[in-house]
N, C-alpha and C positions, 0 to 999 in steps of 0.2 A: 503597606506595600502599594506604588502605585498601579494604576492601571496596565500603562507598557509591563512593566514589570511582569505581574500577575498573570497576564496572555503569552509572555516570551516562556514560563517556567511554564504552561497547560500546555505549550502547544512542545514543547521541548518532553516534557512529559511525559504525554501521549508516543512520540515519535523513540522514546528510551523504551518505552514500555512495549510499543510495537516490535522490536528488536528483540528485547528480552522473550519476546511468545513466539520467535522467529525460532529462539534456542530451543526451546521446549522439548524436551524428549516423551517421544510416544512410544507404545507398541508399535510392531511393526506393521498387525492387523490393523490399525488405523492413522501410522503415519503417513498417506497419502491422502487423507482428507483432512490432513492442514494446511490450513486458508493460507497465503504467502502477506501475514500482517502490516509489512512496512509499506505494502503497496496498496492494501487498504487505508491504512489512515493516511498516506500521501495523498491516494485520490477524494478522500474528504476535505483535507486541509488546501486544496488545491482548488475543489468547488468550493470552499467556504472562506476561504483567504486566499485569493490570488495574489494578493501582494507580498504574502509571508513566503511563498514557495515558490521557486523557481528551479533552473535546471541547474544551476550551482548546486542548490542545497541538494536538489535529489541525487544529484552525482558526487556529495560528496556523503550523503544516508548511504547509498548505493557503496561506497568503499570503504564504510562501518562496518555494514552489513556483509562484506565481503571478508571482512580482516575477521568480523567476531565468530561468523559462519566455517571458516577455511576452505571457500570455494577457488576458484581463478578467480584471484584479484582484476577486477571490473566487468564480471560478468553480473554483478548486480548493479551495478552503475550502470550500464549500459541500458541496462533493464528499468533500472524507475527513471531515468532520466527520457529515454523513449515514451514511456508510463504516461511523465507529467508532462510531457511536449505536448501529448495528444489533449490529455486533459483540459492542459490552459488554453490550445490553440481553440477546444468548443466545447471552452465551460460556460461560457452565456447560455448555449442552449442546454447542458446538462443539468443547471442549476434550477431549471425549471420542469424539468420533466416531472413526471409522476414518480413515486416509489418504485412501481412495476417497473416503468422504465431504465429508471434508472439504473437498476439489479441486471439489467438485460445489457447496459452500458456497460458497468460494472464487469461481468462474462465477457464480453468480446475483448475488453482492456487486458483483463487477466488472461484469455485465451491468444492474445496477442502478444503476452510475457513469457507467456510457456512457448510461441513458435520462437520469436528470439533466443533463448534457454536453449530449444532443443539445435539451435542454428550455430548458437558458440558452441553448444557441447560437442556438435556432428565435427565442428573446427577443431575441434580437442580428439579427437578422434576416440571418444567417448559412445559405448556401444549404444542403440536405440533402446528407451525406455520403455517399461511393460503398460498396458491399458490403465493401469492405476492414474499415471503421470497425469492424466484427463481430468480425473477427478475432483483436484484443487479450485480450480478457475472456477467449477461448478458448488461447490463448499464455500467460495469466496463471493459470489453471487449472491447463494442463500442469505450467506449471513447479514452482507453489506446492509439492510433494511435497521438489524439491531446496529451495527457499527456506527451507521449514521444517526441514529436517535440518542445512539447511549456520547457520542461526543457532543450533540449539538446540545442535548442536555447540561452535559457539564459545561459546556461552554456558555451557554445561556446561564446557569447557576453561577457563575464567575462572573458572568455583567453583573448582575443583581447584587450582588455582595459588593464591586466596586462602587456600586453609585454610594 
C-alpha cells in the first residue's frame, strides 16, 4: 500500500470511528459526560493536517454526523465547520502551545459548540438544557491530552512502517 493511500484510510479511520463513539449508548447517569468525538479528532486532524481538513470536509462529517445521529439536519455541520474555521484560522499558534494549553483551547472550542447547539436549538424552539449539558466541553478537555497522543502515535506508527 502506498503512502497516500495508508494516511487517506488512518485518517478516514479515525473520523468513521470518531462517529461510531458519537453513537454509543450510555446510561443515562452518565450520558452527559460524553466527549462530542468527531469534534475531537477534527480538531487534531485540523492541527496536525491542515491540508487534509478543511470546511468542506467538516461540513460535510457534520451532515454524516447529522443523518447517522437524527438530529436537525445541519445542526452538526454548522457546528464542526464553525469548529474548524476557528481551528485553521490559529492553528499556527495552537500547534505549539503546551499540552496544558492546549486542553484549555480545546474547552473554549467545545464550549463554543455547545453555545452554537444551544442557539439552533433555542431556533427549534427546543426547551433549555439541564446543568449536565455543561459537562461535555469539560469531559472533552480532559480527555483531549490522551486523544492527541493516542492519534499522533498511530499516526507516527504508520510513517515508520511506510518507509
Amino acid at each position: 500500500m502506498n503512502r497516500q493511500r495508508a494516511r487517506a484510510l488512518m485518517f478516514w479511520a479515525t473520523l468513521i470511528l470518531a462517529l461510531l463513539l458519537m453513537l454509543l449508548p450510555l446510561p443515562a447517569a452518565i450520558a452527559p459526560f460524553k466527549p462530542y468525538w468527531p469534534a475531537l479528532v477534527l480538531i487534531y486532524w485540523a492541527l496536525e493536517s491542515g491540508d487534509r481538513v478543511n470546511l468542506g470536509l467538516a461540513f460535510m462529517i457534520g451532515l454524516g454526523a447529522d443523518v447517522v445521529d437524527g438530529v436537525l439536519l445541519g445542526e452538526q455541520a454548522l457546528r464542526l465547520t464553525a469548529l474548524v474555521f476557528i481551528v485553521l484560522r490559529f492553528r499556527s499558534r495552537l500547534r505549539f502551545f503546551p499540552m496544558w494549553q492546549q486542553a484549555l483551547a480545546v474547552l473554549a472550542l467545545l464550549l463554543n459548540d455547545r453555545i452554537l447547539q444551544l442557539a439552533v436549538r433555542a431556533f427549534a424552539s427546543e426547551p433549555l438544557p439541564t446543568w449536565g449539558y455543561w459537562i461535555s466541553p469539560l469531559v472533552g478537555a480532559l480527555l483531549w491530552p490522551f486523544v492527541f497522543l493516542v492519534l499522533d502515535n498511530l499516526r507516527a506508527r504508520w510513517r515508520l512502517h511506510e518507509t
